[in-house]
TIVOKE-778850 format. One line per 8 residues: their letters; for each residue x, y, z of N, C-alpha, C. Coordinates in pm, 1 decimal. Layout:
<nodes>
A> X,Y,Z,X,Y,Z,X,Y,Z ~ ...
</nodes>
This chain:
<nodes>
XXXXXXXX> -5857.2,14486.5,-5734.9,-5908.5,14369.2,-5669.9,-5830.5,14347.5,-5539.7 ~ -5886.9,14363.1,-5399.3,-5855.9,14326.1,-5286.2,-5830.5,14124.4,-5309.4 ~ -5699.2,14145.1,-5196.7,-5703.2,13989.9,-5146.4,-5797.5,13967.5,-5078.6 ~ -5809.5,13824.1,-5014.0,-5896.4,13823.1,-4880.8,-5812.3,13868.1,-4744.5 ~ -5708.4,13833.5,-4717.7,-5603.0,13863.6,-4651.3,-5540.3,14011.5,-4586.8 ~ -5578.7,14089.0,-4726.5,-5514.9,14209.0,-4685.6,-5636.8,14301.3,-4662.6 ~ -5599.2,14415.4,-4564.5,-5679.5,14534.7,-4483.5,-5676.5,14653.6,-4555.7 ~ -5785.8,14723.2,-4610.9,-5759.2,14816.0,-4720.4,-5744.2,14955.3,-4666.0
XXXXXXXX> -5777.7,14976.8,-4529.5,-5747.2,15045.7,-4394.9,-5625.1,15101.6,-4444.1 ~ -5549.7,14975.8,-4404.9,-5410.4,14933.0,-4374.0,-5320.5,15016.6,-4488.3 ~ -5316.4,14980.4,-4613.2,-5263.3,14967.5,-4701.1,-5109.7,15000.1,-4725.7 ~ -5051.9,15024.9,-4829.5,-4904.6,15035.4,-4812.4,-4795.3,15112.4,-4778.0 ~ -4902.8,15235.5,-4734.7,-4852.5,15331.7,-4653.5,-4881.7,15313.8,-4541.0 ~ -4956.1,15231.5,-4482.5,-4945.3,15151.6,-4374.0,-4861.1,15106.3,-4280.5 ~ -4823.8,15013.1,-4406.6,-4700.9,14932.0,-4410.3,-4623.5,14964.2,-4324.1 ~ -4613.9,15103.7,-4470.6,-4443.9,15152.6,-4464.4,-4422.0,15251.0,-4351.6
XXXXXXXX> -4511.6,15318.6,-4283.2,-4525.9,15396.5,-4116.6,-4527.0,15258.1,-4013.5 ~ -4525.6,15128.0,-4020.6,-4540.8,15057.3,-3921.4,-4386.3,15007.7,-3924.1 ~ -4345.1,14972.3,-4037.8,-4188.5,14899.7,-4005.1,-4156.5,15076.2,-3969.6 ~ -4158.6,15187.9,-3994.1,-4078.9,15311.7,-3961.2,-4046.8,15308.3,-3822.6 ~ -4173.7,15279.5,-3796.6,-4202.4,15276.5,-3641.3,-4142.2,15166.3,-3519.5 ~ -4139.9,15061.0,-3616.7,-4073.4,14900.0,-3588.8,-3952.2,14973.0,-3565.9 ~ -3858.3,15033.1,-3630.6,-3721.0,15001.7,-3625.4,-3667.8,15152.0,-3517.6 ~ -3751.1,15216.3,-3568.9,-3716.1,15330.1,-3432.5,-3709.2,15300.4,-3280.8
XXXXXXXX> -3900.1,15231.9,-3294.5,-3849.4,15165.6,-3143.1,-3729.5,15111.0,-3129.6 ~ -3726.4,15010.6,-3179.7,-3557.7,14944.3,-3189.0,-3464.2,15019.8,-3134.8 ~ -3428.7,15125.1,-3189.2,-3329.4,15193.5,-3178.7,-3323.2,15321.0,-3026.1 ~ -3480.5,15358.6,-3030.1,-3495.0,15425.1,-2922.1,-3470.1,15323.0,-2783.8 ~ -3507.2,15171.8,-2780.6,-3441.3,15089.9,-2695.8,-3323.2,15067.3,-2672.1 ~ -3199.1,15013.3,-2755.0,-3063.5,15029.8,-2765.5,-3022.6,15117.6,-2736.9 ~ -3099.6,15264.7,-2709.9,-3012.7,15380.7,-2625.5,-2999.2,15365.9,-2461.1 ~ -2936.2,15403.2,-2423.5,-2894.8,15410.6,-2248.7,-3023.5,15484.0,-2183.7
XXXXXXXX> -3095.7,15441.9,-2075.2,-3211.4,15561.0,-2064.9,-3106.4,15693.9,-1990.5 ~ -3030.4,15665.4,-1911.7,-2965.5,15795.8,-1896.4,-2772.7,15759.8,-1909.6 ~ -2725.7,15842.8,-1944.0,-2625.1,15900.8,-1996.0,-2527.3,15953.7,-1935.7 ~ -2618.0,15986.6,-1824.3,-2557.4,16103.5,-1695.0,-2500.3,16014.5,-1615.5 ~ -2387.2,15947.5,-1627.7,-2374.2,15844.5,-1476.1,-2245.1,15928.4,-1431.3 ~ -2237.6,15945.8,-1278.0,-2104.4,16021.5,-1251.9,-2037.7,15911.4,-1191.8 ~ -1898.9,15965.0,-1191.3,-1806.0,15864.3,-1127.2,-1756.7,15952.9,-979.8 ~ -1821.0,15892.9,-872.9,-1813.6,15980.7,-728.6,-1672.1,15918.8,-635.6
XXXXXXXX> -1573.9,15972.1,-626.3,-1475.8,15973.2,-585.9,-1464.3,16015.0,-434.3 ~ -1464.4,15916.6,-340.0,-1411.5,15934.3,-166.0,-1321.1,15914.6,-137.3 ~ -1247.9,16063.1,-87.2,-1293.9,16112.5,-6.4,-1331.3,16270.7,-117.1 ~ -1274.4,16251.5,-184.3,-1263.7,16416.7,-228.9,-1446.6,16463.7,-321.7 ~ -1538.6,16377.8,-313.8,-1666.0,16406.4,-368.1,-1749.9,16433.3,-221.7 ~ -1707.9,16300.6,-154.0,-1775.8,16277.5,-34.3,-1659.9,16263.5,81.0 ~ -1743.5,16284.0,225.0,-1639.2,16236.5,287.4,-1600.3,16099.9,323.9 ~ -1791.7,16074.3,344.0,-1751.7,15899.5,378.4,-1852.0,15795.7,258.7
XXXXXXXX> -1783.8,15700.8,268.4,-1821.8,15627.6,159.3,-2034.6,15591.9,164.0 ~ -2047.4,15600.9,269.0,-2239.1,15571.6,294.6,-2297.4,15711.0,226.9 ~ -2210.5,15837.4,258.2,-2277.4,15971.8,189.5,-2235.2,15951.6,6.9 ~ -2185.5,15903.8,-29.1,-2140.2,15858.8,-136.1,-2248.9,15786.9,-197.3 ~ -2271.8,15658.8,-157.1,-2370.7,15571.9,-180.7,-2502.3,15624.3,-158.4 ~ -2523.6,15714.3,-87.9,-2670.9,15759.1,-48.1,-2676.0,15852.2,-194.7 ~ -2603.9,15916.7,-212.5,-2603.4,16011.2,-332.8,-2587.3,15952.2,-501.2 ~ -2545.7,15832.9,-475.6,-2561.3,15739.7,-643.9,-2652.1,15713.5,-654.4
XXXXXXXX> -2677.2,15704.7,-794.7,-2798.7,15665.2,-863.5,-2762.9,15575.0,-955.9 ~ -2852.3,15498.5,-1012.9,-2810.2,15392.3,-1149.7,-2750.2,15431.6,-1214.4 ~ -2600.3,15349.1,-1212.4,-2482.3,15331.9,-1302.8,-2397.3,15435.9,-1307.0 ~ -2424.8,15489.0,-1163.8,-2312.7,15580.3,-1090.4,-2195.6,15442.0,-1039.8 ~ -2055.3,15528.6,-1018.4,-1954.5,15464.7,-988.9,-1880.2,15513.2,-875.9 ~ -1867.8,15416.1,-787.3,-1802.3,15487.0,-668.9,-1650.6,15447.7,-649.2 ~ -1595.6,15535.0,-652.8,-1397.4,15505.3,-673.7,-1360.2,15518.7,-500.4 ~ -1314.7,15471.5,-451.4,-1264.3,15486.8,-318.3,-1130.5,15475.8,-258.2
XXXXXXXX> -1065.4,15568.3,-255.5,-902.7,15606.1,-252.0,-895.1,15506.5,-124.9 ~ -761.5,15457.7,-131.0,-698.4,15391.1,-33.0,-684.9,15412.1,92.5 ~ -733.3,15360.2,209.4,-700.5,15448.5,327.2,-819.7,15350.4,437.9 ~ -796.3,15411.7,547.6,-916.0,15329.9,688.9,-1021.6,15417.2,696.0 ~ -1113.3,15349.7,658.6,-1273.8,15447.3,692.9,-1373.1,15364.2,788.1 ~ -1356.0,15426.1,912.5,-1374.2,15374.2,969.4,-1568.7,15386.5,1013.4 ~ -1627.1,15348.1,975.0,-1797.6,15345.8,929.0,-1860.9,15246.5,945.4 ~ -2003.2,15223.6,903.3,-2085.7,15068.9,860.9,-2127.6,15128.8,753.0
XXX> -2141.2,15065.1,622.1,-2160.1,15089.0,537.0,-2282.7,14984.5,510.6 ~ -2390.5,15057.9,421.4,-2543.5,14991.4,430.5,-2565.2,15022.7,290.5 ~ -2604.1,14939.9,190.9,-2657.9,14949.5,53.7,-2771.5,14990.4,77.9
</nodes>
């Protein structure tokens, strides 16, 4: 005997592939989309800090040794 409520489509293998699916997404979200972030060091990656920045990408890090660089620097 069906409820009125429930989808016989559906049923409890249904279910149980939809929360599978529920919690993976989950988890496939909580990952980083990339992984690859470098940490670019000037002068010794680059010479000047704008070739540096032109060359990062999301959640790259730019370290910049102490010293006069004398440039305009443009995000």
């Amino acid at each position: 005997m069906l409820r009125k409520d429930s989808d016989p489509r559906f049923g409890k293998r249904g279910w149980i592939l939809f929360l599978a699916l529920l919690v993976l997404s989950h988890q496939i979200d909580a990952q980083p989309l990339s992984s690859a972030t470098r940490e670019i060091h000037v002068p010794a990656d680059f010479e000047t800090i704008q070739a540096a920045i032109d060359s990062a990408t999301a959640g790259d890090e730019i370290v910049v040794a102490p010293g006069f660089y004398d440039e305009s620097v443009f995000f």
